[in-house]
C-alpha positions as CSV (number, residue, x, y, z in Angstrom):
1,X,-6.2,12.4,-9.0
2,X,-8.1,11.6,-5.5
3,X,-5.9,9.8,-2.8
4,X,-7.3,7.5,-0.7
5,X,-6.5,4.9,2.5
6,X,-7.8,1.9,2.8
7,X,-8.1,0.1,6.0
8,X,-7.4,-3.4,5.8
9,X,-8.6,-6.0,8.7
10,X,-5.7,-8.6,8.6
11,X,-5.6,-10.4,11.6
12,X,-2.0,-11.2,12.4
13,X,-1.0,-8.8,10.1
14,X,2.0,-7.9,12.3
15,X,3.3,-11.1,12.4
16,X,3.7,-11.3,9.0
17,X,7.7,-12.5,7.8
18,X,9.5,-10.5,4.8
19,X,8.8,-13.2,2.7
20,X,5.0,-12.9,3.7
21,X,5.1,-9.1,3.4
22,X,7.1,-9.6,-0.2
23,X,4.2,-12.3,-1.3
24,X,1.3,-9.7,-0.8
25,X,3.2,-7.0,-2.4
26,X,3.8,-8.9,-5.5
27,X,0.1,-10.0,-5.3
28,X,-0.7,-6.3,-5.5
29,X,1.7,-5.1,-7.6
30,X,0.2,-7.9,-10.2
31,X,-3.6,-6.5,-9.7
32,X,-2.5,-3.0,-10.2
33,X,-0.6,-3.8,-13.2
34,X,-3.6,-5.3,-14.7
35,X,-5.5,-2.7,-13.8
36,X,-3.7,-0.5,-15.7
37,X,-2.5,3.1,-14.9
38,X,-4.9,5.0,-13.5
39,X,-4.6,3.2,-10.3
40,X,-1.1,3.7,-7.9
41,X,-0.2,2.2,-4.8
42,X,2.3,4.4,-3.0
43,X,2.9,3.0,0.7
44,X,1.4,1.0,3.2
45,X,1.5,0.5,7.3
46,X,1.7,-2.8,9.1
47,X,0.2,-2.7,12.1
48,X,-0.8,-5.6,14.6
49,X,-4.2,-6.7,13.2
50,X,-4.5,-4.2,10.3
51,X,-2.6,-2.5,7.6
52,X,-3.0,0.8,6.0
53,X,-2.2,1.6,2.3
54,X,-2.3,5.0,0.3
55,X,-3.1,4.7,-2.9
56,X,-4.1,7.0,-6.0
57,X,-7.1,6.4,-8.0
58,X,-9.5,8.1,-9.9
59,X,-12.8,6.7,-8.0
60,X,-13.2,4.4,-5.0
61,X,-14.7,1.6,-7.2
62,X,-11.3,0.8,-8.9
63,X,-10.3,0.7,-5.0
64,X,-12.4,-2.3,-4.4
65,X,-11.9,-3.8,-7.9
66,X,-8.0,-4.2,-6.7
67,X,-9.1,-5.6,-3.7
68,X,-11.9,-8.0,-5.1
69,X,-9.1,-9.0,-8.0
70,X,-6.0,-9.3,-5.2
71,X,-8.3,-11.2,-2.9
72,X,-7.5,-8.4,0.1
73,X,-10.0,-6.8,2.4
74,X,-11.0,-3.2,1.7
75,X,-12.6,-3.0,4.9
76,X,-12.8,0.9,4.7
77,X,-11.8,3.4,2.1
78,X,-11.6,7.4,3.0
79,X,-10.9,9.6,0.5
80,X,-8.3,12.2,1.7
81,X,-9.1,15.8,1.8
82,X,-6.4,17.4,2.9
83,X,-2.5,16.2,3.9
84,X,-0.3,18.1,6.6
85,X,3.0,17.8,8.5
86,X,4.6,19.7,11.3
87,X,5.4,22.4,8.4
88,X,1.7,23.3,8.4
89,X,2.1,24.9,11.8
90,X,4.3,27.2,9.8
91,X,2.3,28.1,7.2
């Protein structure tokens, strides 16, 4: 199944409490329940104005359907193509 990141403009974003942070995640965790399966959230990055989450999905419509349902942005989605580490230098 495709992976994807979505960047999401949150202004503030890095000034966001645990409790804030634990309020969106239970938002999200709620849409992707409803959603059903096919859909996975697997991390996210806080950063000053944005975050970035990785999620699994079969199409980048189900994508925007979380973030229409949870009320987020979806300002960009990019499907990954390919994933390395510092182990790829190995390879």
């Amino acid at each position: 199944m495709p992976k994807y990141v979505i960047e999401r403009d949150l202004p503030g974003a890095g000034k966001l409490n645990p409790a804030e942070l634990r309020d969106v995640s239970k938002k999200s965790c709620g849409v992707l329940h409803n959603l059903g399966p096919d859909i996975t959230w697997l991390q996210s990055y806080v950063t000053a104005d944005k975050i970035y989450c990785v999620y699994i999905a079969p199409n980048e419509e189900m994508i925007r359907e979380h973030a229409k349902q949870g009320g987020f942005p979806a300002n960009k989605i990019s499907k990954v193509t390919a994933v390395i580490d510092p182990s790829t230098a190995d390879s």
